[in-house]
N, C-alpha and C positions, 0 to 999 in steps of 0.2 A: 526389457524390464525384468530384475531379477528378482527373487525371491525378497533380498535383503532391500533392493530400493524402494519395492513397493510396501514397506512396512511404515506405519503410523508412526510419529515422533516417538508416541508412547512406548507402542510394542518397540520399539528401537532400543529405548532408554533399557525395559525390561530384560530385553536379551542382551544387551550388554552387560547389566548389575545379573544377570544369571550365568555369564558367561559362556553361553548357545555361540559367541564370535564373538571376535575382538574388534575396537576401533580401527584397527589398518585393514580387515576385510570386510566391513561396513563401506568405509572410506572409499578404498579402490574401485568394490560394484559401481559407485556413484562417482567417480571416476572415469571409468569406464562406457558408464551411460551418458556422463557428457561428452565424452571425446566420440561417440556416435551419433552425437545429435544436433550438428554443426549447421542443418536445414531448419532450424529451428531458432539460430543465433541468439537466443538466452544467455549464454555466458561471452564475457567481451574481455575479462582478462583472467585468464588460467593459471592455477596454482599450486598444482597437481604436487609440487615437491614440497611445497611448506603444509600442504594440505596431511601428507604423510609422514610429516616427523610429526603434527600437529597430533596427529593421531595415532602415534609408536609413544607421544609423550603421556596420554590419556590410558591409554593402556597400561605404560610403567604405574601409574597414582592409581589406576584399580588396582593392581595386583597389590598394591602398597596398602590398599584400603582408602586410599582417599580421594576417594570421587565426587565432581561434584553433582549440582542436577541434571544440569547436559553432557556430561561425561564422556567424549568420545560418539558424539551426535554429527552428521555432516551436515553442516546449512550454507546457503549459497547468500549474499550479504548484497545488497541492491548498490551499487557504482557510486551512491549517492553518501556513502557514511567510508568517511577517511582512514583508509587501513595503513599501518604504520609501516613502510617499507616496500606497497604494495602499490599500483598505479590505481590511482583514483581517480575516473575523468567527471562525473557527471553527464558522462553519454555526449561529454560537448569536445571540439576539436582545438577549445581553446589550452582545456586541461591535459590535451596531451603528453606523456608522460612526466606527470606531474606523478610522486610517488612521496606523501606526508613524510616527515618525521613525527609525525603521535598519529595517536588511534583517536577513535571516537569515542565517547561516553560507552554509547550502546554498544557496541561491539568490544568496546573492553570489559561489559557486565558478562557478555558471551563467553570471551577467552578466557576470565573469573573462574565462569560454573563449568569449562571445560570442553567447549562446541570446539569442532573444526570447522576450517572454513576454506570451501573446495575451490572458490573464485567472486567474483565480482560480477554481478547480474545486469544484462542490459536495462534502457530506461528511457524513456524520453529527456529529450537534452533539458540540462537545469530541472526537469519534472515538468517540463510545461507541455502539455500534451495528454490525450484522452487515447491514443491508438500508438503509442510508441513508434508512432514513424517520424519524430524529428530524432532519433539518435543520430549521433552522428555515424556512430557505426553500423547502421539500416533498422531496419525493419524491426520485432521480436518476431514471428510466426508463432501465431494460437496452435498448440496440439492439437484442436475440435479441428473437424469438420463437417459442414453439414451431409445430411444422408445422400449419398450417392455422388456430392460434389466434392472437387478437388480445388478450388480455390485457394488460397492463402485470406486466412481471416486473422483478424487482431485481437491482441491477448488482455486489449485495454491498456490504458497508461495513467501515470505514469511508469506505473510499476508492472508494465509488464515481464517484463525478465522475469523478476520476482516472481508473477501467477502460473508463467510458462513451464518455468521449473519446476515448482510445484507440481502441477499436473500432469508433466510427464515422467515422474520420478526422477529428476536431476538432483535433485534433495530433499530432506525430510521436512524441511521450511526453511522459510526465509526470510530475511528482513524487507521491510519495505516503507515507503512513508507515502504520507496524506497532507496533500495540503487543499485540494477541492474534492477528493472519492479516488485518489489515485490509489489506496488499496484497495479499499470496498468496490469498484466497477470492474478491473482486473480479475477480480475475486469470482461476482457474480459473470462474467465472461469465459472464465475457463473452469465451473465447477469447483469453484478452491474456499477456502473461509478465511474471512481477512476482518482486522480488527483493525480499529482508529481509535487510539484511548483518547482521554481526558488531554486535552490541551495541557501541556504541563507534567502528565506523566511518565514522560520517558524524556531524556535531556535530549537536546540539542543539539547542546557542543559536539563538533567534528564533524556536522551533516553539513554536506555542502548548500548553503543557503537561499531559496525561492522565495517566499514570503513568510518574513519572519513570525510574523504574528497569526501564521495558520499552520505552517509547518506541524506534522508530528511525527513520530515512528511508528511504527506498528509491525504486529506479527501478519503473514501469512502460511497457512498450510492446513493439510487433507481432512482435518477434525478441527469443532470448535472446542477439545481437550487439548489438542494439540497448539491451538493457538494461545490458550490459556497458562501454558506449560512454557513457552518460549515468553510471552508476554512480562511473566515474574523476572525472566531473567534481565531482561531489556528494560523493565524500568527502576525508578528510585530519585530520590531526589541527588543531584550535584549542584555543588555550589557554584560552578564554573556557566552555569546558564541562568541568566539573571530569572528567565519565568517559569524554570522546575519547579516545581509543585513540594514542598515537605511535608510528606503524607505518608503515610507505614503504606507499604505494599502487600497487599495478602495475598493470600496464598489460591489465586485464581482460580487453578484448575477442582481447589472443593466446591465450587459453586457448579460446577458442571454434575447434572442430573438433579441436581435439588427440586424440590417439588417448586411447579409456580401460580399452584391453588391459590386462587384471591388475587392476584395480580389484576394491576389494573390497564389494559393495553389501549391505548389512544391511536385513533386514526386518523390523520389530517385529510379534510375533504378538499383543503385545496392543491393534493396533490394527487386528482383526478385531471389530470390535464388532457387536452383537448388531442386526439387523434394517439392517446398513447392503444397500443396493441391491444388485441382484446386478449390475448394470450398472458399480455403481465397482466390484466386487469382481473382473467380469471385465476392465475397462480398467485394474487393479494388474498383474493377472496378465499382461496385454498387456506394463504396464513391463517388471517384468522378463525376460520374452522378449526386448522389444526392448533390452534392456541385455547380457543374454546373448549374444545375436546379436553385439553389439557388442566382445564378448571380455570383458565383466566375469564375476566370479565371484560367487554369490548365498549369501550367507548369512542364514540366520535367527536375529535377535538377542532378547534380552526388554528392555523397558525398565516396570519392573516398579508402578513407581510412577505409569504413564499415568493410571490411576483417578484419582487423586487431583489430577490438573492441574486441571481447569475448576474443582472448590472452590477449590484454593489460588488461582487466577489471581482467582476472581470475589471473593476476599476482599482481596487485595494490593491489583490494580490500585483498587479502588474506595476503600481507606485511603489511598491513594496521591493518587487525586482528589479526596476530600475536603478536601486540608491545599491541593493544588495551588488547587483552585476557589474558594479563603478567600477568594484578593486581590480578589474581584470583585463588589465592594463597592457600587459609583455614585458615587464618592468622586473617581477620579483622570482615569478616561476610562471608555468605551461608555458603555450605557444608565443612566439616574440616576431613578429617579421616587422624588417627593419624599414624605416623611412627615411627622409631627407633632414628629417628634425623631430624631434619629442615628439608633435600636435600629430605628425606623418606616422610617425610608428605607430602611436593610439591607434589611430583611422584605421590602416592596414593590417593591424592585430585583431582588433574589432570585426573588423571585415569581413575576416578570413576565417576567423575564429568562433563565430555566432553562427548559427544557423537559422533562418527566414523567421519561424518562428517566436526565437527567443530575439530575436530584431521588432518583432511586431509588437511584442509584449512590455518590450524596455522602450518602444517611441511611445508606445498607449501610455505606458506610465509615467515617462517623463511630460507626457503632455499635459495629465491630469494633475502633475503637481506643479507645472508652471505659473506663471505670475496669470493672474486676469483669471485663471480655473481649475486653481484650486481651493477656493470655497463652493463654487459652482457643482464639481466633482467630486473630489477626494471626500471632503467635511461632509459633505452630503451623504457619500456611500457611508462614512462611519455611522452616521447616528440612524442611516435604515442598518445598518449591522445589531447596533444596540434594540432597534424594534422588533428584529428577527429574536434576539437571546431574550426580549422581553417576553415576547411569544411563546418560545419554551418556557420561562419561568409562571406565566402564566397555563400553561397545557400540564406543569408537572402538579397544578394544585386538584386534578382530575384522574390524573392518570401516573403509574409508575416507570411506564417506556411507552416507545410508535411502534408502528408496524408500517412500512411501507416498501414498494418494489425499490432496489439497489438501482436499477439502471432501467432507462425507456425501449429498449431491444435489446435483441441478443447482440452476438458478438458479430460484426460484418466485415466486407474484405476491406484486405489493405488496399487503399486507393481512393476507398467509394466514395469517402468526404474530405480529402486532405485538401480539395483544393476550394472547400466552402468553410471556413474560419466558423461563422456561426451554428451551423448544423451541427459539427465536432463539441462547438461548447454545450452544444445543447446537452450533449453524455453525463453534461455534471448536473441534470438539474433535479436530482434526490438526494444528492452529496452534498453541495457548497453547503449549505444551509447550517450541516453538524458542522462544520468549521468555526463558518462565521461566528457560531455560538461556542465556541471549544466541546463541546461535547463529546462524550464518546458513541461511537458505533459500530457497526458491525455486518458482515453479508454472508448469509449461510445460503450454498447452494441447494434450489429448493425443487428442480424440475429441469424437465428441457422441452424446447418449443418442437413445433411442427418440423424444424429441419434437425432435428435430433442433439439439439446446440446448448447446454444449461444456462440457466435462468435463477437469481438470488434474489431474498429477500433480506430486505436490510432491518435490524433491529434501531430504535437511538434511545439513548439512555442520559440522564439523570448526571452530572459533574462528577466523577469518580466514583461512581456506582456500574461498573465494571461487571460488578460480580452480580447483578442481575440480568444483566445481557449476558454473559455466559449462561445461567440459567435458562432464560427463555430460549438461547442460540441451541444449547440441549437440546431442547425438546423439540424445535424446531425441525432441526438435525433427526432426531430421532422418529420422528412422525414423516417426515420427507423420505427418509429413507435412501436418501440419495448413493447409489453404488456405482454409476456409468463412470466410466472412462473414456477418455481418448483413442479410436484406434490406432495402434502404432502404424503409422504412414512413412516416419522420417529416417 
């Protein structure tokens, strides 16, 4: 870890517009810390040469004077958002090199403001996954590990790559998306701060697609300034996604340190769940202390319908991927193995090309929307979806934001639930719920447990009130104090 890679987006951006170094030796440090950090399989496709003209061209436009806000920044970009000339798998064996002709919304907002982009971040295949062990290309390995042990633990998913990176200075931040707490548990698992805006805030288009209608992008990385800062660039409305949002995008990162005297912080009691750790339950009760301290006011709200998220979520999202995961055929691009006839090559592409996981998810789904159950199912999980946003909509007449733990444990080894389906879903169950409802959220690293492991607290906020969750993630942040690192083991 060098000097330059362990610098905050900020300080990055700072010593680039002061000229302390240039984007090509920013670049290369992180560079160079990926090409040493291969036990840790974060990055799955490497880029090292477009990465450095990416940033000799950043360079030429400062010295020119025209820089933009990321200017010569190196961010690592999650497998999941289609790079144009670049292999894009989705962590899946289907997409094998499979390499777009266009770019994605989001990362064309990036290349805009002038980020380099040093490669493609491991993920769980399609997103589907809480521990990144369905990639196709293994594992992510968490930089934590607990005190005195040497395990391999999980960096959460789906966005692990994304949190891995992060935390062990692979890059200044990263992209990442959300469609049940795939940035926010990532987030709170390796010490990192990860944002899941407003449904609607950042496009779509060019993200390879899990469930359309929970789907979001979002920032990760080492400050909630930092995530703020990348956040503006990444979103905006496009017309090319029928559910962006046309909405001005402010200027995020002033909401960072604002006072949040008088706020009103709502606590859901029914996300006291039964056997959760007394370790998260005292790092809650830390929150809001430290929010109180802060001048907020603490109320306790119900959100009545929480029971009912991870059915409704694990029925939708999976209808949702079964229609998305049709197109992928062997027909137009990735993987193709051949059969004896059309029906035969599907089968055999299929086959070959899915992994256990995202098979489990496309039969669950196809099943729920089959003849005879899908009123039974599907209609059903929609209108407890609308009961859940009612909830919010009803909790925000009390209160301005939640406060609740990101995740039900720390981060645990690779293996220890891959072969219990349920227990794994269990990871989402403080997450799904801001989807179902599009909300935005948030997990600021806030502590670490008894095996020396970080631990997050998740913020939820308000439809495009963004910029009160950076506020309170501030002060969060700031009262938490959080400075541990990883030690370098890899």
């Amino acid at each position: 870890m060098s000097a330059l890679t362990g610098l905050t987006l900020k300080a990055a951006l700072d010593g680039l517009a002061d000229k302390s170094f240039s984007s090509e030796e920013i670049t290369r440090e992180h560079l160079s810390a990926i090409a040493a950090s291969s036990a840790l399989n974060a990055y799955v496709v490497h880029a090292p040469e477009k990465a450095i003209e990416m940033a000799k061209a950043s360079d030429a436009r400062r010295a020119k004077g025209d820089a933009g806000p990321l200017d010569g920044a190196p961010l690592g970009i999650k497998d999941l958002f289609c790079t144009e000339g670049v292999e894009s798998t989705a962590g899946s064996m289907i997409l094998r090199g499979f390499k777009p002709a266009y770019e994605s919304t989001v990362t064309a907002n990036l290349w805009r403001d002038g980020a380099v982009m040093l490669g493609k971040l491991n993920m769980d295949e399609f997103a589907m996954g809480s521990s990144n062990e369905t990639s196709a290309w293994g594992p992510v390995v968490n930089p934590w590990r607990s005190n005195g042990g040497n395990a391999d633990l999980t960096p959460g998913g789906s966005s692990g790559g994304s949190a891995a990176a992060v935390a062990a200075e692979l890059c200044l931040a990263a992209t990442a998306t959300d469609t049940g707490g795939s940035i926010r548990q990532p987030a709170a698992f390796t010490g990192t701060v990860g944002v899941k805006p407003t449904y609607g805030r950042c496009s779509r288009w060019g993200i390879v697609a899990f469930a359309s209608s929970l789907d979001q992008a979002g920032p990760m990385a080492r400050t909630v300034e930092d995530t703020a800062i990348l956040l503006r660039s990444m979103a905006g409305h496009d017309a090319k996604d029928s559910t962006s949002i046309n909405a001005e995008v402010p200027d995020f990162a002033s909401f960072c340190g604002k006072s949040v005297k008088g706020l009103r912080i709502g606590i859901p009691k029914e996300y006291r769940v039964d056997g959760m750790p007394p370790e998260i339950d005292r790092l809650w009760e830390q929150g809001i202390a430290w929010l109180k301290d802060a001048g907020c006011e603490i109320v306790e709200v119900s959100l009545p319908h929480t029971k009912y998220a991870l059915p409704a979520y694990y029925i939708i999202a999976p209808a949702e991927a079964s229609s998305n995961l049709a197109r992928y055929d062997g027909m137009r691009f990735g993987l193709r193995v051949e059969g004896a006839n059309l029906t035969e090559t599907y089968e055999n592409t299929r086959a070959q090309g899915f992994g256990a996981e995202v098979k489990r998810r496309i039969l669950i789904g196809t099943y729920v929307l089959s003849a005879g159950y899908y009123d039974a199912y599907y209609i059903k999980a929609l209108k407890v979806r609308r009961r859940i946003a009612d909830d919010f909509d009803q909790a925000w007449q009390t209160c301005d934001a939640l406060l609740t733990p990101t995740a039900p444990s720390a981060a645990f080894a690779l293996g220890s639930k891959s072969d219990d389906p349920l227990a794994m879903y269990l990871n989402d169950i403080f997450t799904v719920t801001v989807n179902l409802a599009g909300l935005p959220g948030m997990s600021v690293p806030a502590g670490l447990d008894a095996q020396g492991l970080p631990l997050g607290l998740q913020l939820i906020g308000r439809n495009l009130d963004e910029g009160t969750l950076f506020s309170l993630g501030s002060a969060l942040e700031k009262a938490a104090d959080f400075r541990a690192k990883p030690a370098k083991w890899w």
